[in-house]
N, C-alpha and C positions, 0 to 999 in steps of 0.2 A: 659187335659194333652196330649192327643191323638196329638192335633192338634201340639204340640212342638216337635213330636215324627218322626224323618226321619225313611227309610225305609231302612234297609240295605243291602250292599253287601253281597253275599252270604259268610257267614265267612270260612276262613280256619278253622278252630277249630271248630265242632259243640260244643265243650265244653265250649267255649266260650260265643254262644250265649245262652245256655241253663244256666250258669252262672248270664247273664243280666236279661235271663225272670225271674228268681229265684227273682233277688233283686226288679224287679217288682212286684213278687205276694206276699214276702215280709209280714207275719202280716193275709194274707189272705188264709186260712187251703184251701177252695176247690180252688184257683187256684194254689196256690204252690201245689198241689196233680196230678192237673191236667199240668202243665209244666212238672212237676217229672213223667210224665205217658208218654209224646209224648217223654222227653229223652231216657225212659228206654226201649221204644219199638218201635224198626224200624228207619226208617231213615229221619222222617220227618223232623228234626233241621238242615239237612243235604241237604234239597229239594233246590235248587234256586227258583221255582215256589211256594214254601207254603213261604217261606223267606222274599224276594222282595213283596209278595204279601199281605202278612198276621202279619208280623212281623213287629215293629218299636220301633225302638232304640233311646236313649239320655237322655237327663241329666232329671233326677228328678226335676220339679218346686220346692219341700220344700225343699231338702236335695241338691242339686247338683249332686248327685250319679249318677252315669250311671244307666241305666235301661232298660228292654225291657218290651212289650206288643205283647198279639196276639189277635189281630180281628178277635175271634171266630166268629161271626154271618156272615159276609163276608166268613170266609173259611168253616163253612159247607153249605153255599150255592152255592158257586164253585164246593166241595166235591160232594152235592147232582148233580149237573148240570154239572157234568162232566171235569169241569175245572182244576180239581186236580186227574187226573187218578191213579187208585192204583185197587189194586183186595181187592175181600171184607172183608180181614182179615185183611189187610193195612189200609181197610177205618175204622175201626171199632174201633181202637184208636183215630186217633183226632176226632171221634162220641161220644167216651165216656167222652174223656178228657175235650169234650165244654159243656157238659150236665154236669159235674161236676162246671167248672168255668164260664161259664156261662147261665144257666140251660137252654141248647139248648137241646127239648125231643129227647130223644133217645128210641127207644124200647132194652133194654139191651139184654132181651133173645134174640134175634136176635144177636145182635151187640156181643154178646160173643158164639156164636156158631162157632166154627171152630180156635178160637184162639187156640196159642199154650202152654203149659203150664208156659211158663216162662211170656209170656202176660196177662197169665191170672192171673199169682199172680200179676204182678204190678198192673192188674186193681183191685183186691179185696186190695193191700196194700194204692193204690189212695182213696179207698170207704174211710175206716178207717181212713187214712189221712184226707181228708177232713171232714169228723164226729170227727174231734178232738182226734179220737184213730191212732196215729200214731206208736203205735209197738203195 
């Protein structure tokens, strides 16, 4: 599917494209948790360098539906290697969000030291989501 998948403009509406990765993870508890985790905290839906890089958009092969996807193992290796700059509260969500949706390790007590409290419920409301306890 990947390969039918272009790379998008950075959207005017982050709500937009966080709308598209939604109907991509679609069915699938840990990466709809983890899309719902990189919307709800900070601004990476909003990056042109995690966007253009990391994201690709278009139509579903089965359904036709618009759709998006995110090349997590490409963006925490940019992430790790400096290519996606952020401080390490920033980095610390799309850390957790790819180790949810695509079980990239994370050491979490690390990765949740220093978040702030509103980050830190999305990431305990992601766990739960993606364990199939969504409230």
């Amino acid at each position: 599917m990947s390969g039918d998948l272009a790379r998008p403009a950075a959207p005017d509406q982050p709500g937009q494209l966080a709308r598209l990765l939604a109907a991509g993870s679609d069915g699938l508890p840990a990466e709809t948790a983890a899309v719902r985790l990189l919307d709800l905290c900070g601004a990476w839906l909003a990056r042109p360098d995690f966007i253009t890089g990391f994201i690709r958009v278009g139509a579903s092969p089965l359904s036709g539906r618009p759709l998006g996807i995110i090349r997590w193992q490409p963006a925490i290796r940019a992430l790790r290697g400096g290519g996606l700059p952020s401080s390490v509260g920033e980095a610390a969500i799309p850390r957790i969000a790819a180790s949810l949706a695509a079980d990239v390790p994370v050491e979490l007590g690390q990765a949740i030291t220093g978040l702030n409290r509103v980050s830190l419920a999305a990431v305990t409301t992601a766990v739960r989501t993606a364990g199939g306890w969504p409230r």
